[in-house]
DSSP file (Angstrom, degrees, kcal/mol; ACC not computed):
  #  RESIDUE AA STRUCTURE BP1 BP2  ACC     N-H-->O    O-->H-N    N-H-->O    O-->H-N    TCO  KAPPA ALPHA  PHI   PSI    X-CA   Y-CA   Z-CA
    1    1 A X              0   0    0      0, 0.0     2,-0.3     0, 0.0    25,-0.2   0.000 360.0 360.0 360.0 134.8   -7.4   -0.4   -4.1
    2    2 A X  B     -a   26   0A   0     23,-1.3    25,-2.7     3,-0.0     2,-0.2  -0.855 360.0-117.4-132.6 148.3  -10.4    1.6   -4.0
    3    3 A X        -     0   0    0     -2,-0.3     2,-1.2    23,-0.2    26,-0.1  -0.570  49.2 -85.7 -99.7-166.5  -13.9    1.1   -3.9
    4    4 A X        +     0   0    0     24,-0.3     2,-0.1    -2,-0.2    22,-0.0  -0.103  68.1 143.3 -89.3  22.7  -16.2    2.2   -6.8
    5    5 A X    >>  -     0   0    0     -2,-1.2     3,-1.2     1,-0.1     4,-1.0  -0.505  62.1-115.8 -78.7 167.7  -17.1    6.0   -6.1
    6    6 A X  H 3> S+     0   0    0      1,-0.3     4,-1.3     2,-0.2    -1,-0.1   0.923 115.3  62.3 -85.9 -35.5  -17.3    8.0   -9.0
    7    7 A X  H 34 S+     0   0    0      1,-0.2    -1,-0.3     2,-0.2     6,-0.3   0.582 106.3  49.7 -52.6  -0.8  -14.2   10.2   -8.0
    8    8 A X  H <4 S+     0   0    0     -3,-1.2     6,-0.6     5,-0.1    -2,-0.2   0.904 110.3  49.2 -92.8 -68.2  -12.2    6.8   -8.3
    9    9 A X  H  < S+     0   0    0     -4,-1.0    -2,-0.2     4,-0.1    -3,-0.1   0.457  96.0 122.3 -49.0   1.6  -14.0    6.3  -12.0
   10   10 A X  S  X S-     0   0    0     -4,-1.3     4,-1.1     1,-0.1     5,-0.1  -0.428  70.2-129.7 -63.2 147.6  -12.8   10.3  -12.9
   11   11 A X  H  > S+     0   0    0      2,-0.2     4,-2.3     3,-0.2    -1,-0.1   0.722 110.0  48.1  25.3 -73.3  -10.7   11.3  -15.7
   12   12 A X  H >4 S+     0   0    0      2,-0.2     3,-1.8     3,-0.1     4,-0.5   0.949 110.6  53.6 -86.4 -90.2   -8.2   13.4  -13.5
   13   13 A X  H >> S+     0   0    0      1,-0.3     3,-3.3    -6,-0.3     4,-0.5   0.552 111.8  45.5 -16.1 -98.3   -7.9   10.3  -10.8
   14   14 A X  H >X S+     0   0    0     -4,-1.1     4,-2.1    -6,-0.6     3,-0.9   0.597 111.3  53.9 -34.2 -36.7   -6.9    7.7  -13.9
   15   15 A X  H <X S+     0   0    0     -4,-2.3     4,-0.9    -3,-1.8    -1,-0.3   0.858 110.3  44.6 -24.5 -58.0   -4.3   10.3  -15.3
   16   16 A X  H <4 S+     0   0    0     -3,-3.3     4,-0.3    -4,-0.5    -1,-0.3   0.109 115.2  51.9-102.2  11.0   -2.6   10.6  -12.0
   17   17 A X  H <<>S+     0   0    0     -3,-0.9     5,-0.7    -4,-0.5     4,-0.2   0.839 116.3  37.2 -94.6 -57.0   -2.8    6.8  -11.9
   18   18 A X  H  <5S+     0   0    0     -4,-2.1     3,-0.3     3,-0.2    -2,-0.3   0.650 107.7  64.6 -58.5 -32.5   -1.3    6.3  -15.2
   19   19 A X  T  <5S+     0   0    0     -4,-0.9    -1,-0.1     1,-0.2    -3,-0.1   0.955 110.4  41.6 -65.9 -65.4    1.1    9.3  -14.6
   20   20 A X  T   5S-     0   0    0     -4,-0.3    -1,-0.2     2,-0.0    -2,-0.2   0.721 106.7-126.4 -59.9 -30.7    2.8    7.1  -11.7
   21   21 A X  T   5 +     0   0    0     -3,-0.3     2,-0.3    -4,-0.2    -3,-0.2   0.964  63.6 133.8  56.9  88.4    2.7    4.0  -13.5
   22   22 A X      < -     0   0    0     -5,-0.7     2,-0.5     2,-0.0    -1,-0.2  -0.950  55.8 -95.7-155.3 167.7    0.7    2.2  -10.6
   23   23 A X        -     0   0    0     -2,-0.3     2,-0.5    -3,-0.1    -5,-0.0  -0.788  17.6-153.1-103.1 128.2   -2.3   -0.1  -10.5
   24   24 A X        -     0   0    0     -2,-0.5     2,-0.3   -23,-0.0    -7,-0.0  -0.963  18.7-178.7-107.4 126.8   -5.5    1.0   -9.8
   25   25 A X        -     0   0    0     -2,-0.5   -23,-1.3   -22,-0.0     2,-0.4  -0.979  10.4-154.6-117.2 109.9   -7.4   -2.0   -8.3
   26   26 A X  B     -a    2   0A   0     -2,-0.3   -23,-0.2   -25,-0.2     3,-0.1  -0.689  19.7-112.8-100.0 149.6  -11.5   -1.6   -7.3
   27   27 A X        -     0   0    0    -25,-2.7   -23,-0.2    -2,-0.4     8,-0.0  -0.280  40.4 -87.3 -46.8 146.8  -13.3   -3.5   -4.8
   28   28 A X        -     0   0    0      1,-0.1     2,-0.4   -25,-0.1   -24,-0.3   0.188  47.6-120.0 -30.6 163.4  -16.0   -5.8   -5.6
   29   29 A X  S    S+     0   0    0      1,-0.3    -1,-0.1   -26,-0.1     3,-0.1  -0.997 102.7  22.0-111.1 131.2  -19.1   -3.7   -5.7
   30   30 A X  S    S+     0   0    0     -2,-0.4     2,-0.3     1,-0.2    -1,-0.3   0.948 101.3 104.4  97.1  45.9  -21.5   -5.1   -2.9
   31   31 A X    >   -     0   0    0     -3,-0.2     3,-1.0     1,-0.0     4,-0.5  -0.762  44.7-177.1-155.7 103.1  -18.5   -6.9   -0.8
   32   32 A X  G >> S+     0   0    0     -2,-0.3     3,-2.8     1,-0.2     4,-0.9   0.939  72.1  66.4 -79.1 -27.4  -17.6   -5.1    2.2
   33   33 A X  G 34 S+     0   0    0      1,-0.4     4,-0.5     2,-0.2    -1,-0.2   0.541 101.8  54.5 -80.7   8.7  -14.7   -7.0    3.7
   34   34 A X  G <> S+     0   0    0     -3,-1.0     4,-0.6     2,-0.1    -1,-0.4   0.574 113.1  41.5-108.7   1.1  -12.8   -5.8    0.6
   35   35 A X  H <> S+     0   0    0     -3,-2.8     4,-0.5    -4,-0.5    -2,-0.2   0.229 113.0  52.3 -75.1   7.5  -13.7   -2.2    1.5
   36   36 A X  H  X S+     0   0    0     -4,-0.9     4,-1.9     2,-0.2    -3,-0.1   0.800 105.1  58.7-107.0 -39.3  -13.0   -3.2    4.9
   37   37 A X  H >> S+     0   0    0     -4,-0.5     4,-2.4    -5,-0.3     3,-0.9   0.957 109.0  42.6 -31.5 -69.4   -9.4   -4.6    3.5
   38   38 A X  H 3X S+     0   0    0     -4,-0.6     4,-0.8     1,-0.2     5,-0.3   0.795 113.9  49.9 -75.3 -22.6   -8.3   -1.1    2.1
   39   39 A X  H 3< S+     0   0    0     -4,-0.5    -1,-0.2     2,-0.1    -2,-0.2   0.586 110.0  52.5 -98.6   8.0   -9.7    1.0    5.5
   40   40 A X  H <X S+     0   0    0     -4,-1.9     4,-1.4    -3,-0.9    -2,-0.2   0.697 115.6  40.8 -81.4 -40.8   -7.6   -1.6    7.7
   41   41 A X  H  X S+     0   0    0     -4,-2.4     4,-2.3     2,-0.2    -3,-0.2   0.798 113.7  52.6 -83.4 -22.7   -4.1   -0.7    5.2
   42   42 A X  H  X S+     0   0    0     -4,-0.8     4,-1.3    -5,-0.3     5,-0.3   0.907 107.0  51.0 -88.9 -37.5   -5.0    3.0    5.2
   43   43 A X  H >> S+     0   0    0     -5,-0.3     4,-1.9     2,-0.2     3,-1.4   0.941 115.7  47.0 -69.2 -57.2   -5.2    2.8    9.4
   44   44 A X  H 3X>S+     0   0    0     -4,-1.4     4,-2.4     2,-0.3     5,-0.5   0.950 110.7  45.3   2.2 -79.0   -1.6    1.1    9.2
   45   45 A X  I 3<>S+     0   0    0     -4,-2.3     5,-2.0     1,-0.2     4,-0.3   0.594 116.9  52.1 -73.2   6.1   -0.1    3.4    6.9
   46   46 A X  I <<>S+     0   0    0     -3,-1.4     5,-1.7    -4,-1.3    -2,-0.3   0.897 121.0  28.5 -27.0-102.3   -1.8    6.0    9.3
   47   47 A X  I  <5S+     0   0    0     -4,-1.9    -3,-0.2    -5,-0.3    -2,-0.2   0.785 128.8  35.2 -55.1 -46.0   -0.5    4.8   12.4
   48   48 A X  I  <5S+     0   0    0     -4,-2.4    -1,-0.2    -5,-0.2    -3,-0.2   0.948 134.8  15.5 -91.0 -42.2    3.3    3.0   11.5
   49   49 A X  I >><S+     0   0    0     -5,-0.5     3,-3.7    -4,-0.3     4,-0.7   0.890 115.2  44.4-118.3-105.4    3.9    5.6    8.8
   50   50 A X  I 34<S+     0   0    0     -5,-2.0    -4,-0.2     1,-0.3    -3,-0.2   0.589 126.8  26.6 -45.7 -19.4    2.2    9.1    8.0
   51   51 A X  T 34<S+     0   0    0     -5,-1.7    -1,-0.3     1,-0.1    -2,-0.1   0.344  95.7  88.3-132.6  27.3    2.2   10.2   11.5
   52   52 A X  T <4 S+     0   0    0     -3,-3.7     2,-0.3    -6,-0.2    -2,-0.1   0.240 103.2   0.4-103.6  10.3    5.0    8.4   13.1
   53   53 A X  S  < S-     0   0    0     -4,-0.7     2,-0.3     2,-0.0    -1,-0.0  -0.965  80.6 -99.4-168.7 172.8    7.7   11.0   12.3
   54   54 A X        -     0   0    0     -2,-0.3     2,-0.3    -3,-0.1    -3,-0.1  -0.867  29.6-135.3-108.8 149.7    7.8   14.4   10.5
   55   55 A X        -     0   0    0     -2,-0.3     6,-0.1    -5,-0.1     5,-0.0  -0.966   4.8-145.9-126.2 152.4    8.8   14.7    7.6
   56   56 A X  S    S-     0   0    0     -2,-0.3     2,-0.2     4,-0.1    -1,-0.1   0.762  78.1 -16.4 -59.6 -43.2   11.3   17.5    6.1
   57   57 A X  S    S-     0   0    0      1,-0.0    -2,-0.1    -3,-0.0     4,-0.0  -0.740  70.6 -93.8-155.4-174.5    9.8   17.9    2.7
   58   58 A X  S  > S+     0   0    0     -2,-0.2     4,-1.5     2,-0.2    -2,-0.1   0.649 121.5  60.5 -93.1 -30.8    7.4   16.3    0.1
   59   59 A X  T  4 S+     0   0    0      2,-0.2     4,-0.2     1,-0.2    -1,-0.1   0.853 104.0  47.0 -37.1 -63.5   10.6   14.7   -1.5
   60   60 A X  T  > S+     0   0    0      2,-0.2     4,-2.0     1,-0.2    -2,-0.2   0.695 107.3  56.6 -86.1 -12.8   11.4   12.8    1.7
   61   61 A X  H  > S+     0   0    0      1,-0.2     4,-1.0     2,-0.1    -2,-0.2   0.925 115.6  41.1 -70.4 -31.4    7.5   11.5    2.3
   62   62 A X  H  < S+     0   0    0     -4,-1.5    -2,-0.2     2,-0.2    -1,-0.2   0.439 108.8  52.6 -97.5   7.0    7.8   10.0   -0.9
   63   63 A X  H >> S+     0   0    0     -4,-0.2     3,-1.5     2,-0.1     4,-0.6   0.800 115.4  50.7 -84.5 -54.7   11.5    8.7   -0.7
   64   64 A X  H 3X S+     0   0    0     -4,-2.0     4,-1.4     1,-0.3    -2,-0.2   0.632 103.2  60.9 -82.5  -4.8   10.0    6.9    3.0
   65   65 A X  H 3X S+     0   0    0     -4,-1.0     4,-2.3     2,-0.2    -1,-0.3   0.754  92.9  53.9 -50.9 -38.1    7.3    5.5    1.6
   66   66 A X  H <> S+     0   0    0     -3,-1.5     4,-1.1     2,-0.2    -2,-0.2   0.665 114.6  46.5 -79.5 -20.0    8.7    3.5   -0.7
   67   67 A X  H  X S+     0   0    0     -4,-0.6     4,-2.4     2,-0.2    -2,-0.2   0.958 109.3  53.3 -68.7 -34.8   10.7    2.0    2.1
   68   68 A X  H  X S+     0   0    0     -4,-1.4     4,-4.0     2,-0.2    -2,-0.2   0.919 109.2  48.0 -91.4 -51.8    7.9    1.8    4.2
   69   69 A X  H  X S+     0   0    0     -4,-2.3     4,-2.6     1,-0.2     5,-0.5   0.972 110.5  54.2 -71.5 -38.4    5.7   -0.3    1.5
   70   70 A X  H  X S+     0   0    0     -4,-1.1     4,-2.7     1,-0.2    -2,-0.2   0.968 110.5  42.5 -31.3 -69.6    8.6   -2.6    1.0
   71   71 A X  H  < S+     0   0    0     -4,-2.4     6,-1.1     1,-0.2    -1,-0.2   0.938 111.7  59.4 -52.2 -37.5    8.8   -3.4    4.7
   72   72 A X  H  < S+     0   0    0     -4,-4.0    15,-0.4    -3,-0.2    -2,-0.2   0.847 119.1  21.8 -34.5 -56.3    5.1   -3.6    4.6
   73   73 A X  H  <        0   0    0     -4,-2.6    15,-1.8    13,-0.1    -3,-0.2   0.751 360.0 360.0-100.2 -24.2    4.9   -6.7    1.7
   74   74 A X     <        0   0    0     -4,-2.7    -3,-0.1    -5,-0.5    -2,-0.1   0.643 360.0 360.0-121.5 360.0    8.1   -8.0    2.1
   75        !              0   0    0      0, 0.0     0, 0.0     0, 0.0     0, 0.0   0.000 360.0 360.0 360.0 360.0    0.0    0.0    0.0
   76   75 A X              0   0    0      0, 0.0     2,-0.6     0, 0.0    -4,-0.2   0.000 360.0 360.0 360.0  14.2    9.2   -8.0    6.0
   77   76 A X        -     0   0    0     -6,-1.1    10,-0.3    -5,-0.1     7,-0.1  -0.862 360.0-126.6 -57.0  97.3    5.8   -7.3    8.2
   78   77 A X        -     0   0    0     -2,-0.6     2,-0.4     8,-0.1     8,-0.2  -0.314  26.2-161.0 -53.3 117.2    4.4  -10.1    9.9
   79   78 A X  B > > -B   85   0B   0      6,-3.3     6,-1.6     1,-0.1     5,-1.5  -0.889  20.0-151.2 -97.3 149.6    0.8  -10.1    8.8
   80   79 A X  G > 5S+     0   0    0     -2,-0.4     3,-0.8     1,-0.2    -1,-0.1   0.771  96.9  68.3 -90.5  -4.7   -1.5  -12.2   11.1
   81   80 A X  G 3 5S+     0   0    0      1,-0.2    -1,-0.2     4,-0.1     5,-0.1   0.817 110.1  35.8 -31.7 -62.4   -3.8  -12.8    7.4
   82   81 A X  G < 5S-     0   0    0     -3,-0.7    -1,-0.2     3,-0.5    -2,-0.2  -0.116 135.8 -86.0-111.2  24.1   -0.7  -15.0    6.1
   83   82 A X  T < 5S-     0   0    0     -3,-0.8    -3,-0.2     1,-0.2    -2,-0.1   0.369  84.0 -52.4  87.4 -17.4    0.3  -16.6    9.5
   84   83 A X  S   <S+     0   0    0     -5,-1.5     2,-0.3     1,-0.5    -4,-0.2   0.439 119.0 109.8 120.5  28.2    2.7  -13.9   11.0
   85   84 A X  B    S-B   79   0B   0     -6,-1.6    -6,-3.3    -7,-0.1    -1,-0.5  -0.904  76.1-101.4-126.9 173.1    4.6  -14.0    7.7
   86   85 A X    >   -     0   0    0     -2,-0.3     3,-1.0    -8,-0.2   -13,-0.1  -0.594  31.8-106.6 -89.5 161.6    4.5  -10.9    5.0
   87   86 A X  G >  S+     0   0    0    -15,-0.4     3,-1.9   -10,-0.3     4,-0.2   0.696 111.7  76.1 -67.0 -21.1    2.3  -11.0    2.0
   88   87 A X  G >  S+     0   0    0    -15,-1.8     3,-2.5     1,-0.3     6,-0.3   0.890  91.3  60.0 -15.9 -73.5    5.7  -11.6   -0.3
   89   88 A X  G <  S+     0   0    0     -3,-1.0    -1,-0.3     1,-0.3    -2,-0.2   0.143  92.1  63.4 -82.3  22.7    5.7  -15.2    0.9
   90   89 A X  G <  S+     0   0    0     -3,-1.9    -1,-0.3    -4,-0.0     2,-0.2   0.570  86.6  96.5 -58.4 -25.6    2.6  -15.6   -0.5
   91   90 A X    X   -     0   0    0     -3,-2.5     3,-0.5    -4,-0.2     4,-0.1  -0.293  68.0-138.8 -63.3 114.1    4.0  -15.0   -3.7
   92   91 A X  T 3  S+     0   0    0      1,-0.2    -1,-0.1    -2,-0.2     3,-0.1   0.956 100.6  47.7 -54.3 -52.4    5.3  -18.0   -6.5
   93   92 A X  T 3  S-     0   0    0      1,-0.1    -1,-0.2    -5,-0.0    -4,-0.1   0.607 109.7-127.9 -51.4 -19.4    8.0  -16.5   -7.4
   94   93 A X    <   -     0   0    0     -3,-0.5     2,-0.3    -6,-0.3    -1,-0.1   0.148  36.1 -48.1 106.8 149.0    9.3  -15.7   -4.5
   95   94 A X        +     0   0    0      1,-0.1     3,-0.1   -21,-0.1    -6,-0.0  -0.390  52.2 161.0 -49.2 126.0   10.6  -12.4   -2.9
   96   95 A X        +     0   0    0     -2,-0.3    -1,-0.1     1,-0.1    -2,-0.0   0.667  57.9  62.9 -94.5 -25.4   13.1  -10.4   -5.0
   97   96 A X        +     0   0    0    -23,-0.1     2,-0.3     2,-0.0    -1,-0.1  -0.385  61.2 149.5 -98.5  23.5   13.2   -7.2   -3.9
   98   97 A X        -     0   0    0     -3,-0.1     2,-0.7   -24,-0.0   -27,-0.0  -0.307  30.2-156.4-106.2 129.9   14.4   -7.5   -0.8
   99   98 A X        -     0   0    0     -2,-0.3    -2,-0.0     1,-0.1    -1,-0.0  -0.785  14.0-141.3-133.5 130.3   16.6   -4.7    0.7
  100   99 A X  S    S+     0   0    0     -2,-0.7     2,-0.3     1,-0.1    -1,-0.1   0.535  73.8  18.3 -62.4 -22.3   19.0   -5.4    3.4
  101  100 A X        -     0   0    0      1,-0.1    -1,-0.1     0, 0.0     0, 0.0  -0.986  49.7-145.5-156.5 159.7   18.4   -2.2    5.4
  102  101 A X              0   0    0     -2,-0.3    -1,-0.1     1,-0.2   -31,-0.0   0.970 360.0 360.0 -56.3 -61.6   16.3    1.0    6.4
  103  102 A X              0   0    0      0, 0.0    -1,-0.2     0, 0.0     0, 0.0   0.361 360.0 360.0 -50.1 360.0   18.3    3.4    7.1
């Protein structure tokens, strides 16, 4: 999620968007507390994540990431949803679930 600067609207940005096969989602234009949304998850992945170990290679940030957003939506009490993760928001229900870190 992004808000609506033009380097968000670029070319090269949507390429590498499409490239990943990920969703680009923008903020409201004129709504702060959904820009306020995306600089609260980037201080979390900040704090629990990007600087809470070193990592070895470029390989292995992007291997512990994908654990990391998994523990993020699917076992990380948010206080948003009651202390529960945003998963159990979900109708279908968690699927993904994976039984360890390590």
């Amino acid at each position: 999620m992004t808000d609506n600067g033009s380097n968000y609207r670029a070319d090269a940005f949507h390429a590498v968007i499409l490239a990943h096969a990920a969703r680009h989602q923008r903020t409201r234009p004129y709504t702060p507390r959904h820009n306020g949304k995306v600089e609260r998850y980037n201080r979390i992945l900040a704090e629990e994540f990007l600087y809470a170990r070193t990592f070895t290679s470029e390989q292995h940030r992007a291997d512990a990431l994908q654990v990391w957003n998994v523990h993020y939506n699917y076992h990380r009490p948010h206080t948003a949803t009651g202390n529960q993760p945003p998963a159990s928001k979900l109708r279908t229900g968690v699927t993904n679930v994976m039984a360890s870190y390590n």
